[in-house]
N, C-alpha and C positions, 0 to 999 in steps of 0.2 A: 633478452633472447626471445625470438617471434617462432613460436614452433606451427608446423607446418599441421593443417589436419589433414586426413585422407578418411573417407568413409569407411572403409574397411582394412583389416591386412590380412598377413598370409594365415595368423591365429583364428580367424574370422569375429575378432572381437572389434566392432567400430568403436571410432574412436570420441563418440557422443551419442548420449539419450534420443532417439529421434521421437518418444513421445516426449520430454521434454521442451526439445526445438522447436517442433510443428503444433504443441499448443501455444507457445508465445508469437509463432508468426504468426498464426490464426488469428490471435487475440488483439495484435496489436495491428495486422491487418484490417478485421472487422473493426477495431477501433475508429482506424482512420478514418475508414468508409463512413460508418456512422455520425462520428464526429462533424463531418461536414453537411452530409443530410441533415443534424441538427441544429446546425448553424448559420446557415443561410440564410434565417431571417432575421437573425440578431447582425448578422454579419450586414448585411444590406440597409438596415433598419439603423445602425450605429456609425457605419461607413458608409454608407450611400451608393446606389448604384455602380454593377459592376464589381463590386468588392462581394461577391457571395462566398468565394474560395479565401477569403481572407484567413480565417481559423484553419481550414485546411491545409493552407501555405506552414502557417506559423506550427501548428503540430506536426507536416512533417519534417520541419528544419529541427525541432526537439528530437523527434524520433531519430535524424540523421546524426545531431551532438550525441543524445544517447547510445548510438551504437556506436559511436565513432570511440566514445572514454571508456563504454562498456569492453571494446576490443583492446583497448588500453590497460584494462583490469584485469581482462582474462590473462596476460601474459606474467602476472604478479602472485609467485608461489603461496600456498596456504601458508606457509611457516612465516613468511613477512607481513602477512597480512593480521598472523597471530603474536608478532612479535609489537609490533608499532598497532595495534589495535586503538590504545588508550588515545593516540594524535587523532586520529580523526573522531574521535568521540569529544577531546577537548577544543578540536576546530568547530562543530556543535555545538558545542553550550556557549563560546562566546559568540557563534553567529546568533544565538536565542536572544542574549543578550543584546547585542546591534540592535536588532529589531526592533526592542523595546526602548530604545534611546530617540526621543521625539527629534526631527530632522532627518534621521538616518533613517528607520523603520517606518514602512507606510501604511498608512492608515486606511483601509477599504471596507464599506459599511460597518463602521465600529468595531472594525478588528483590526491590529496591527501585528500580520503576522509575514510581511513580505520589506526586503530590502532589494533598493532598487540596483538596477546593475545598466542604467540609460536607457540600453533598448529591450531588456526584460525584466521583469520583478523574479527574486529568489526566497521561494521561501524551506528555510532552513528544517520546519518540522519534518518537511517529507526528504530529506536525508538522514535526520535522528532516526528516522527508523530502522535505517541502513548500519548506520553509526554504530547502534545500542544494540543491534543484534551482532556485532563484530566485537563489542568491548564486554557485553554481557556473557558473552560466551568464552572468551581469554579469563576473563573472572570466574566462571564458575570451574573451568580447567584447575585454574594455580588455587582455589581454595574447597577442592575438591575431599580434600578430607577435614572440611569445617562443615560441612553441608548440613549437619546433622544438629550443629552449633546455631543459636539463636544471633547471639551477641557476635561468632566470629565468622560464621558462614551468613546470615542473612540482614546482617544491623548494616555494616558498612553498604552496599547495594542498596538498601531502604533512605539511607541518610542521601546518598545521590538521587534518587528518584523522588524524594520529596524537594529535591533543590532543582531537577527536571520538570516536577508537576508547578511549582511554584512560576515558572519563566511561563509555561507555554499555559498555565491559566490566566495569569497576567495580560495574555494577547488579547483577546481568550479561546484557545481551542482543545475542550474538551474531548473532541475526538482523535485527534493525535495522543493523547495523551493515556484517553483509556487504549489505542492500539499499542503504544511503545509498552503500557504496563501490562497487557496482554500478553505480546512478546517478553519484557524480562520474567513473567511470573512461567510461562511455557517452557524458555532454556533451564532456568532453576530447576524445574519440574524434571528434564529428560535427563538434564545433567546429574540427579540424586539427590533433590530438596530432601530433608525429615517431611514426611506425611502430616504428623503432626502439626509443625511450624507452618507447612506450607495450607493448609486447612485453616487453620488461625489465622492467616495473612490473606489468604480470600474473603477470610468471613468481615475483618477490619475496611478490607476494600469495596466490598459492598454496600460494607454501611456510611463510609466516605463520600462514594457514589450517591449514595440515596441522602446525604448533608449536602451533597455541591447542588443535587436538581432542588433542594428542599430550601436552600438558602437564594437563588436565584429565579426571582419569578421569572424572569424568560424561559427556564429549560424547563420549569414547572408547567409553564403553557404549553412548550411543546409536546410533552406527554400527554397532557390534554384531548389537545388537536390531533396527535396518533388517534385516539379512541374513535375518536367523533368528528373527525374534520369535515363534513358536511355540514355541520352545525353552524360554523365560521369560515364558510370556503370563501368568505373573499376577505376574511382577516388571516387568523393564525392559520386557519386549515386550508389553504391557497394552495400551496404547493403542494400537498400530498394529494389534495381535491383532483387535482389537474394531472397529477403522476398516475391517479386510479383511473382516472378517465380514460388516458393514456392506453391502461393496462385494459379497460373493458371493452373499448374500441378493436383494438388490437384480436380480439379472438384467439382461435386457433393458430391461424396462415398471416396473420396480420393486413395492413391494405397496401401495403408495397412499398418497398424503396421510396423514401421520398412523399409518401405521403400523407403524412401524418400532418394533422390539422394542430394538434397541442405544442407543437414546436413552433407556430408562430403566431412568438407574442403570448402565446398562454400559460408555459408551460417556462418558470424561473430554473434558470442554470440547466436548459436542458442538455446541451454539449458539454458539462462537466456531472455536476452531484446528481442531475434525473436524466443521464443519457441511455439506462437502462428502461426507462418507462418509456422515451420516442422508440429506441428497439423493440421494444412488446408493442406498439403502436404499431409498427411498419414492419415488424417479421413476424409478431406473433409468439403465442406458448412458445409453437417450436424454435422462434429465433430464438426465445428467452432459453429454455434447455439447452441448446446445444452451448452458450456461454456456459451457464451454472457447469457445465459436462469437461468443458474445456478447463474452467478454473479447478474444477475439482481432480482436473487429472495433471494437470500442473500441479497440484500440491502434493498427491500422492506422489508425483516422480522424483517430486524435493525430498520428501522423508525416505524414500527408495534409498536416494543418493545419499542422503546422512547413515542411514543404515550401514549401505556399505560399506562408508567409510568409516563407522566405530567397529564394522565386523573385523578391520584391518589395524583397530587402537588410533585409527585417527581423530582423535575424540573431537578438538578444535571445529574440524570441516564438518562434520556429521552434526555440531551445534546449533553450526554457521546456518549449513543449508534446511535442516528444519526450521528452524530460526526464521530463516527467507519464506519457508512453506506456512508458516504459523503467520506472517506478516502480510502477505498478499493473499491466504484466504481467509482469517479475521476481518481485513479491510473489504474484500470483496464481498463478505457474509453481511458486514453493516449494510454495507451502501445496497447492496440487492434488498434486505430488509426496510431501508427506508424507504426506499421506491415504491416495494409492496405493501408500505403501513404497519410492518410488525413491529416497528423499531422507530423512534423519535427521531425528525431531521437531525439532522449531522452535516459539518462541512468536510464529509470526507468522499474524492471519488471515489470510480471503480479502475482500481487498478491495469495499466496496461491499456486501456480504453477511453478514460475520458481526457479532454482537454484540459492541459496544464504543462508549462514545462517541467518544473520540479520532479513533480508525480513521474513522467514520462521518462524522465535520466535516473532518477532511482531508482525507477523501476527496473532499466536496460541495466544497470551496473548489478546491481543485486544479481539479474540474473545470468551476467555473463560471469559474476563469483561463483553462482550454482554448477553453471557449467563446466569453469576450471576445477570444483571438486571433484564432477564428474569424470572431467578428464583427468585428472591426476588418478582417479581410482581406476580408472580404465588402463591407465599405463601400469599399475604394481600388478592388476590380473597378466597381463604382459607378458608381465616379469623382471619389466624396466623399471630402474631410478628416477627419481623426480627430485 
């Protein structure tokens, strides 16, 4: 059933968040924009003359799939999305799996984390994220009074995430990995962890953390090169070298649209993982704020929406959509952090913004699930059925 929206009725309650709306077209507006500004010379440079709109074409035909399955989402009640949760979480782990089956999963600069689909690569992490905040929250619902339980509220949940951590270090991408267990350790959290349990299981994860950078000299270097990347800016500190440049250039006001000099050629993945630092290049502080402003008001309207909807015992959606709010701005906290050096490169964009299909359709379905919570909460103030 396709239900109709209307901005307002005779209750004068509309019938969706318009702060939530208007920060994701923003976001994925200015995305666009930028995206292409940052492309153009990889674009040119790889395709040859004439092709500058290349990545511009191809993100917004994602952006157009993404709304098109997002609109497809929205029309799917919370209660079947809480019922069949655990399907698309086990479609998940065997696309992890595909991926790492040599022939099937492709291999791009030492990572094997995308499976080919002819005319695009898919890569399955950036829907685990979608996934595990859909299954992780049906789980902590049905085992809500084990929560306080070590072995029955938090062992089973552990034993999956260590067989999740296991696929997706295998590729290897540590930063999907710390965000999905950012996310399950978040829903546990709202949903009624023990304090206790839940304190012992951060303190285990940080120290795991600090085994995986301690056991692999590459992530070891790149902590390094955070400190000091001047020191080896044309080795390990390359990229953040060039992302600060970026950001020093940049000023205030930034030098315009389009002009920024570190996007070409100088500046690695600037249209995906550094498209924040061509932003601070060509808008400036202020372009850079009003992103930080827009993401962080998308997240608060996500926890808004969960709110309501556990004010009304609908616990499932109120997991869901913080859930969604915890996912998109943990990811968008790294990736702003790498850009600015606080934080070790990571292969993780920014949410909503950078180039990628994956990213781009997870991101639009998640938030078209935000908004049927939204809308469904908007109908029970009503006084209608759902």
């Amino acid at each position: 059933m396709i239900y109709q929206a209307s901005i307002s009725n005779e209750k004068g309650i509309s019938d969706f968040d318009p702060g939530l709306i208007w920060s994701a077209i923003f976001l994925l507006s200015l995305g666009l924009i930028m995206v292409y500004s940052a492309s153009i010379s990889i674009a040119e440079t790889s395709r040859g003359d004439g092709y500058a709109a290349y990545f511009l074409v191809r993100q917004g035909i994602y952006l157009l799939i993404g709304l098109f399955i997002g609109l497809i989402a929205f029309q799917i009640p919370m209660r079947l999305w809480q019922k069949y949760s655990l399907y698309p979480f086990l479609i998940g782990m065997t696309l992890l799996v595909l991926v790492l089956i040599p022939g099937i999963g492709n291999e791009v600069n030492g990572s094997r984390r995308w499976l080919s689909l002819f005319v695009v690569n898919l890569q399955p992490s950036e829907f685990m994220k979608l996934f595990i905040v859909m299954y992780v929250a049906s789980y902590t619902i049905k085992r809500a009074a084990y929560l306080d339980q070590f072995r029955r509220g938090f062992l089973p949940i552990f034993m999956i995430m260590v067989m999740l951590g296991i696929l997706l270090l295998k590729e290897p991408d540590l930063g999907a990995f710390v965000v999905i267990t950012v996310i399950v350790m978040a829903i546990l959290f709202l949903g009624g962890m023990n304090l206790k349990i839940f304190g012992g299981v951060i303190g285990v994860l940080l120290v795991s953390v600090l085994a995986l950078i301690w056991l692999e000299p590459y992530r070891l270097q790149r902590i390094i090169s955070t400190w000091k990347p001047f020191d080896d800016e044309f080795g390990k500190g390359y990229q953040l070298s060039h992302s600060l440049m970026a950001f020093g250039r940049g000023g205030w006001e930034g030098v315009g649209l389009g002009g920024s000099v570190e996007k070409l050629s100088y500046l690695p993945e600037a249209h995906t993982d550094f498209l924040l630092a061509v932003i601070a290049e060509e808008l400036g502080f202020i372009g850079v704020m009003v992103v930080v402003i827009l993401f962080a008001w998308l997240v608060i309207r996500a926890f808004v929406i969960g709110r309501q909807a556990a004010t009304r015992e609908r616990f499932f959606p109120a997991l869901v959509a913080q859930g969604i709010g915890v996912w998109i701005g943990i990811q968008a906290f790294i990736n702003m952090g790498v850009n600015m050096g606080i934080l070790p490169t990571k292969g993780l964009t920014l949410p909503l913004m950078s180039f990628g299909g994956s990213g781009i359709v997870a991101n639009c379905i998640a938030l078209a699930i935000l908004s049927r919570i939204d809308w469904e909460n908007r109908q029970l103030m009503k006084g209608y059925k759902i």
